[in-house]
N, C-alpha and C positions, 0 to 999 in steps of 0.2 A: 440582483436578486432573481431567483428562481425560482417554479414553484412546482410539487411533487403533485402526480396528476394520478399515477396508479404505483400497486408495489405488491410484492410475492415475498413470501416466505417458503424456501422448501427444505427443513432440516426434518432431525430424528423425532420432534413434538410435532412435525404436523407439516402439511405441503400448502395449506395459506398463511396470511400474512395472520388471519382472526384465530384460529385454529393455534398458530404457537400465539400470540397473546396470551390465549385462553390460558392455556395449560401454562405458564410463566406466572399468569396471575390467580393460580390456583397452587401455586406452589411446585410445579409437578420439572421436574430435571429429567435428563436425558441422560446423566454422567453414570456410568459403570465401568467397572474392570474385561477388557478384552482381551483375547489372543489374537496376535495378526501373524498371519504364516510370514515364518522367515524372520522375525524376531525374538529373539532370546527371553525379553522379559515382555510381562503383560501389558498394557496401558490405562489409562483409568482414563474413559475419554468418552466423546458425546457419536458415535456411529449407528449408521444405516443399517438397520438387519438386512440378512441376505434375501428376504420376501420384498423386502423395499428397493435395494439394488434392483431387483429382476422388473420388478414394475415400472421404475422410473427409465430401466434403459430404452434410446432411441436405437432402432437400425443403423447401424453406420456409422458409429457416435463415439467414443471414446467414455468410460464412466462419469469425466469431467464433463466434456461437453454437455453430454444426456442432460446433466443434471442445472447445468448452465441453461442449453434452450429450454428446457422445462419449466423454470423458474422467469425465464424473459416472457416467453409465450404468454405464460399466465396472466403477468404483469399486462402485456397486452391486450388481452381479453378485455382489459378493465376500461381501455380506452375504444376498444373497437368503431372505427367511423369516423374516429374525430382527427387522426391525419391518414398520408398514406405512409405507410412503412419504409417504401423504395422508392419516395422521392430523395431528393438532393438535401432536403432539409433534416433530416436524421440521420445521428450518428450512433455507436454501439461504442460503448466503452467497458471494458471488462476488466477486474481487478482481482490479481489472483499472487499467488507466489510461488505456485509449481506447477501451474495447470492439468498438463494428464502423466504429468512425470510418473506414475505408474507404470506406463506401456513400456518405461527404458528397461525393466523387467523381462519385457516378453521380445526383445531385440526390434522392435516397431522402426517402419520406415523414420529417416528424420522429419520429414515433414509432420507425420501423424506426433512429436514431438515439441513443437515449437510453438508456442503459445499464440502467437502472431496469425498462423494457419489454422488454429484453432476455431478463433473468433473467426477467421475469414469463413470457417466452413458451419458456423452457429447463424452469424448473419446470411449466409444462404439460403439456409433454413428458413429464418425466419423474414426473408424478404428485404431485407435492408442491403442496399447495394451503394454506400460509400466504404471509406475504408476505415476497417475499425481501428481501436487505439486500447492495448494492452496497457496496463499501470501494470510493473512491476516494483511497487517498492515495499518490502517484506513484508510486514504486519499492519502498515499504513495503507496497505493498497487501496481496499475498500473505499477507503474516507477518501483520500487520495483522489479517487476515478468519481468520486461526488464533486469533488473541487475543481478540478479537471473539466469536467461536463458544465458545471454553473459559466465557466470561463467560457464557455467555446458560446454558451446557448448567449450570456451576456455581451459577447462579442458581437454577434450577428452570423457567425459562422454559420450556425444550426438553430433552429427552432426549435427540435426535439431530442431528446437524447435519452437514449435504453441503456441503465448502469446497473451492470450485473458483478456483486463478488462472490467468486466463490474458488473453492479447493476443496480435495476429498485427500483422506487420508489411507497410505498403507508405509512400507516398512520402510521406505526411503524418508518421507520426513519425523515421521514418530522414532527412526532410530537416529536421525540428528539431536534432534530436543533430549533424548536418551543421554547420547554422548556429551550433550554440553550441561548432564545433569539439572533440569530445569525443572522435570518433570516430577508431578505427588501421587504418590501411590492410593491416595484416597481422594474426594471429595475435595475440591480445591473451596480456599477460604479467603476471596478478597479483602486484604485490608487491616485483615486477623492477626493479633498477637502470636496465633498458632497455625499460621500459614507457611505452607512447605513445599508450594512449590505446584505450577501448573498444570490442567489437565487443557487436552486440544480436545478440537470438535470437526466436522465435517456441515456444511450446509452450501445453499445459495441463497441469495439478495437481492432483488431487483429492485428499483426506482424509476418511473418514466416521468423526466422532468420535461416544464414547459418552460419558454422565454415569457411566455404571455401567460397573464393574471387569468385562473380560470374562476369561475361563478360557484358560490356557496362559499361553504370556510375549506380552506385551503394550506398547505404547509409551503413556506418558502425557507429556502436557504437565504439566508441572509449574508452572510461570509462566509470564509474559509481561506485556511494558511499552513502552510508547510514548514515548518524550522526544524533545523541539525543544531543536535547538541556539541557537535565537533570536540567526541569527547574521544571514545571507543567504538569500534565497531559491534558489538556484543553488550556492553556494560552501559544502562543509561548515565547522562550526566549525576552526581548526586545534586548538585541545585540546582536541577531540571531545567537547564536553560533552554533548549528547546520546547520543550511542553510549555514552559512559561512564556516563549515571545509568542508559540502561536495560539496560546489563549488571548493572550493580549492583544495579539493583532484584531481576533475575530471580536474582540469585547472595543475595540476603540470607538470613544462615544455609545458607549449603552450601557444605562445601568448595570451594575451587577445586582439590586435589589429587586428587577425585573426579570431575574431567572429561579425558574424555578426547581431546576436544581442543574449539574453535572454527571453525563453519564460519561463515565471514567472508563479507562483502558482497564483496568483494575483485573490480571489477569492471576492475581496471589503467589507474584513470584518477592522474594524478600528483596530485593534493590529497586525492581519498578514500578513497585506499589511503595515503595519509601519515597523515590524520587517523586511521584505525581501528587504526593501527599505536599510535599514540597512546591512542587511547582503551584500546586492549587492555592497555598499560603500566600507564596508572591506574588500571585494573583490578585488577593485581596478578598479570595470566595470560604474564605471558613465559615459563613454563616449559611453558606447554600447546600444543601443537601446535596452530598453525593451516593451516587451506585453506583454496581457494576452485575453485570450479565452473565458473568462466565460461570457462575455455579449453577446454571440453567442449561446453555449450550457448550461450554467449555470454550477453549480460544480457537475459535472460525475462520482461522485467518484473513486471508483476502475478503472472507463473508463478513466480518467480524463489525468493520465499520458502517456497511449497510443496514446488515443483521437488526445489530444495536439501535440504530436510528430511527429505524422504524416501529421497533418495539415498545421504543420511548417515546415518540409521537402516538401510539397509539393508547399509552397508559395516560397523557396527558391529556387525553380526550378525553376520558374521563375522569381529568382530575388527580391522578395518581403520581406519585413515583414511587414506582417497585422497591420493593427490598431486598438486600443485599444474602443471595441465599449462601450461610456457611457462615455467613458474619456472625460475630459473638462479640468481641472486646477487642476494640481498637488497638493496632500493631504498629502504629505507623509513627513516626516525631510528630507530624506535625497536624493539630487537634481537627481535623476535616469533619463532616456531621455525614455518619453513615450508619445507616439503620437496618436490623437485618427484617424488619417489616415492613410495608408499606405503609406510605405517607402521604396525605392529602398535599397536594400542588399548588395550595389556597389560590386557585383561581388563575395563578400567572400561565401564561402561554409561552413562555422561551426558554430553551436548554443550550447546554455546549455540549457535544460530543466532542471526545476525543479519544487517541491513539498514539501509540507510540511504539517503534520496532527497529529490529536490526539495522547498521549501519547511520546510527542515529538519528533517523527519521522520527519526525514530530508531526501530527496534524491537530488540527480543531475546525470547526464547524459551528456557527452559531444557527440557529434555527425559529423561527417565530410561525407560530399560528394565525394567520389571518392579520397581518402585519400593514402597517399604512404602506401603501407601494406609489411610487412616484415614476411614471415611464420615462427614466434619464436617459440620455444617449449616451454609447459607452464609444471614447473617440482613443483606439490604440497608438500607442503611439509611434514615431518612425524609430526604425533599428539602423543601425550599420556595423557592420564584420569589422572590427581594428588587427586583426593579426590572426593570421589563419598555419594550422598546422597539422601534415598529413605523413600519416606512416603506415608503411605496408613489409611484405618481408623482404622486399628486395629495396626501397628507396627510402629516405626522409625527406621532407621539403618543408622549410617555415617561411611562410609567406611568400613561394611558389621556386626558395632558391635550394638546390641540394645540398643535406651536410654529408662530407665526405666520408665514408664507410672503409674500416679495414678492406682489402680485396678479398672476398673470399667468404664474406661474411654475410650471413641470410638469416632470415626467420626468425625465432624467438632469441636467437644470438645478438639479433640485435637491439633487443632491447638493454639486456643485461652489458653489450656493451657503452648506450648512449647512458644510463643508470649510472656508470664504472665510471664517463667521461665528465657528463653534464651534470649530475646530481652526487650520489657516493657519499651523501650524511644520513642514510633514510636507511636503516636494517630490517623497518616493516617490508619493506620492497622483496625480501627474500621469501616471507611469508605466505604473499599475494597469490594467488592463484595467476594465467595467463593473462585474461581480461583486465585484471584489474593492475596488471603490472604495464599493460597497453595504456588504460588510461591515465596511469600516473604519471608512466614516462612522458605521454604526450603532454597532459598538461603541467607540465615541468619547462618544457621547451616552450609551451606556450606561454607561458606568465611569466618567465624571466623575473624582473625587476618589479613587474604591475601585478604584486598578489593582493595591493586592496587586505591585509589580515587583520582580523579581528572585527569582521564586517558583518552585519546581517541583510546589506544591502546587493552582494551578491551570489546568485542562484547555479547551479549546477546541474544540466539537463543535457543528457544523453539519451540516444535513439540505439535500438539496433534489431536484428530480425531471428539473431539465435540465443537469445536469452542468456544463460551461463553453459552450456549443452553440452561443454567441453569439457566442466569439472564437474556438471551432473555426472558426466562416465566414470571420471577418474574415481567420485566419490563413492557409485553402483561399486566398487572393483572392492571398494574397504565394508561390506556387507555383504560378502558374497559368504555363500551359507558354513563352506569349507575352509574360508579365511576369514570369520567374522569380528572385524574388530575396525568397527568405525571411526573415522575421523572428523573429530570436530572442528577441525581447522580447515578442514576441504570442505565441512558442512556449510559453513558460513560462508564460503566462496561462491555458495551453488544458489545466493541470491544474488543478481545483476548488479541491484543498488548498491552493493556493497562498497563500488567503485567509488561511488560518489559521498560517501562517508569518507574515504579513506583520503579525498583530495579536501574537504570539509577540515579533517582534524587536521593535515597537513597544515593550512593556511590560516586555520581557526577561525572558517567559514559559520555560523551559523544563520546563513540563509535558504533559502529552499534547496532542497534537494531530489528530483526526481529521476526515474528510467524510466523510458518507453517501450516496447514491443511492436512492431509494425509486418504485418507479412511481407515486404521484401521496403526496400529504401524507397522511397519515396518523398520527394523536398517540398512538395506542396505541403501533407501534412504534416511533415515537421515544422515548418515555417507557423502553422495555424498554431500549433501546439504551443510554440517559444513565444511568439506575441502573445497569446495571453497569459502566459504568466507572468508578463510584466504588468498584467491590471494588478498582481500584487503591490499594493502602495510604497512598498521597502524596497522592493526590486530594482536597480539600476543598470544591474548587468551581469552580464551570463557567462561563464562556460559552457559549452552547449556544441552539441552537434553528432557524428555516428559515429560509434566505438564498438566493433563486431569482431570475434573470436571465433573460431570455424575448427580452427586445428592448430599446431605451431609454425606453420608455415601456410598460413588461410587467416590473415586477420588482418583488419585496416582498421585505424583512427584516421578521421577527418573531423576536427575539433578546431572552436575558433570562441573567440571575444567579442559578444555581442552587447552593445551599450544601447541606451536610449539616445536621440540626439537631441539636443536642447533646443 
């Protein structure tokens, strides 16, 4: 258990956390119709005027950034005195799904690219001097980099932790979401019999959690869980089995008649507001009040799961859960209680957030107000590496011996041919983008005969320091203004996690699934990172390790098999 100590809000309702309450619980939305240079059609979506832009930017800063330290700063105002920022005991976790991928636009150095360097040059700013930790997994990130932080602070790793989500939008993701048709040309309607389809948003989110119980009433995390639906990459499970195991994880042992409601992913797309409607049933929560946020700020992405968390602690303060704006008449099979006005909280202090996103990532988060806390020791437990395997464009090695390569043969050739040799039943393989044709091949040769399928008990965790940066470009080339005609299938490539979806459904993995971001490789923190996500109770053992793409002849997998030892 963790507990939230300060938090920021900086969207198009307001740049505090009390400021968007307000206007939230006054009914008041951000969603209108925009033109964005360089896209063909308009967007209906939650954006920064350009008086707001100019104010928020920092010198030096990329628009992302700007609006990231902005948003952290704040949050730490709130603490001011009670640690020091750039000691050892604070870490920076930021959770985003395209960070300043804008600049790929204006041909920007790579470094001013790369999510990893990003946060390195935000924590600057802001004084924090370990190494941050980018959550890149699509629409779960947010929550994600909550869950992430509770781990590291419960560990003992860190005492404090700065979780910031956010993304800003221009033509490169708003003409993705376009091309895989998701998007509604009006007012999006969570939940709705007559819902047609998403609007996005731009913001930030900050949280500054503590290990330590602080004085007055206070919010802790109380859980939090990861599950893959190991369905599609794109298309949620229909009987939401990820959204179901990781409510279930975070509810294990606790009432559901003690919550006082669900705020839901509920982004008014017709399959993932079916599926959660679903998952919420198998749950057992049809009697708890559900919402959702997004016809307020629209879908936040990486902001999206802080965004909401805070929103919703702060309506539960006073007793509230928000109403569902857009909502009318239930769309959904299965009977969930969502209201498109507000509803007294009768008193209870506990909710679940949850998310759900690309490459079948699932999270939850349980939450309680001023919760019995008990200072448990939290005792990690030992790992050991069973099988280890590395490929680069000139060699292979499983478990440090060479497999022998045609003469002659380099680079991205060879994956296609160890594909051709060692695997050759898998046609998605042709699909893949490079990355993610790196991670499959490797972990193909890694698991052999030990795929553990049909498991929720193993987890899938990669590290790396160029995010997808490779089919970002390929994908810039398919929205180019004189050959505009986007590719949804290169869209989806241009999130990291993708990969670990794609080895999920292979295996019929539905255990955790995350990507890391790190500015350059580094194994101490990776090591911190993989330990704790074995505090997951289900977790037994990992996939896990670097998986980096640079160019078609610039990329290594170094991936291995990490178990608990008994």
């Amino acid at each position: 258990m963790v507990f939230k100590i300060a938090d920021n809000i900086i969207s198009p309702l307001g740049r505090t956390s009390e400021q968007n309450y307000q206007a939230v619980k006054s009914g008041k939305s951000a969603l209108a119709p925009h033109s964005l240079p360089g896209l063909k059609e308009s967007v209906y979506a939650s954006l920064f005027s350009p008086e707001d832009r100019d104010s928020l930017k920092v010198e030096g800063m990329s628009r992302f950034e700007s609006l990231v330290y902005r948003s952290a700063s704040r949050a730490l105002e709130g603490v001011s005195g009670l640690f020091d920022v750039s000691g050892k005991d604070v870490v920076f976790v930021l959770g985003t799904t395209k960070g300043s991928i804008e600049l790929l636009d204006c041909n920007a150095e790579e470094e001013a690219l790369l999510p990893g360097k990003s946060a390195q040059r935000i924590c600057s700013r802001l004084g924090i001097t370990t190494t941050p930790i980018v959550v890149c997994n699509a629409c779960i990130s947010g929550l994600s980099s909550i869950i992430l932080a509770s781990r590291l602070l419960e560990s003992g790793a860190f005492k404090y932790a700065v979780v910031c989500g956010a993304d800003v939008l221009g033509r490169f993701i708003a003409s993705g979401f376009q091309a895989l048709k998701t998007l509604s040309d009006e007012a999006c309607r969570p939940f709705d019999i007559e819902r047609f389809g998403m609007n996005l948003g731009e913001a930030a989110a900050t949280v500054v959690l503590s290990a330590a119980e602080v004085e007055g009433k206070s919010w802790a995390i109380e859980a939090g869980a990861v599950r893959n639906d190991a369905h599609n990459p794109t298309a949620p499970s229909p009987k939401g089995d990820g959204a179901y195991l990781a409510i279930s994880q975070v509810l294990e042992g606790f009432p559901a008649q003690r919550l006082a409601l669900v705020n839901a992913h509920g982004t008014s797309s017709l399959f993932m507001d079916q599926m959660e409607s679903v998952a919420l049933e198998r749950a057992g929560l049809l009697d708890v009040p559900v919402n959702s946020l997004k016809g307020y700020f629209g879908h936040t992405l990486g902001a999206a799961g802080i965004l909401e968390t805070i929103i919703t602690m702060k309506a539960m303060e006073e007793n509230l859960v928000l109403g569902t704006k857009g909502f009318q008449e239930l769309g959904v099979s299965s009977p969930i209680s969502v209201s498109p006005k507000q509803v007294s909280a009768c008193g209870k202090n506990s909710f679940v957030k949850t998310v759900s996103g690309f490459g079948g990532a699932n999270a939850a988060i349980l939450a309680t107000c001023d919760p019995d806390y008990s200072d448990t020791a939290i005792i990690l437990p030992v790992l050991r590496k069973t099988r280890r395997v590395k490929i680069s464009p000139s060699e292979v090695l499983i478990d440090g011996r060479a497999v022998s390569l045609p003469e002659g043969l380099s680079g991205k050739e060879i994956l296609t041919f160890l594909y051709k040799e060692k695997v050759g039943n898998y046609p998605q393989f042709y699909k893949m983008d490079l990355l993610s044709r790196l991670g499959f091949v490797a972990s193909e040769l890694l698991l052999g005969d030990d795929r553990c399928a049909g498991t929720d008990s193993r987890a899938v965790i990669f590290f790396n320091s160029s995010s997808s940066l490779m089919t970002d470009r390929r994908y810039l080339e398919t929205i180019a203004e004189d050959n505009y005609f986007p590719s949804p299938s290169l869209f989806v490539y241009t999130l990291p996690n993708i990969i670990t979806g794609e080895i999920a459904i292979r295996n019929k993995y539905n255990g955790e699934t995350s990507f890391f971001i790190l500015p350059e490789r580094d194994e101490k923190a990776m090591e911190k990172v993989l330990s704790t996500a074995f505090l997951d109770k289900k977790t037994s053992s990992a996939i896990a390790g670097w998986l980096d793409c640079r160019g078609e002849n610039d990329f290594e997998a170094d991936i291995y098999i990490v178990e608990k030892e008994d």
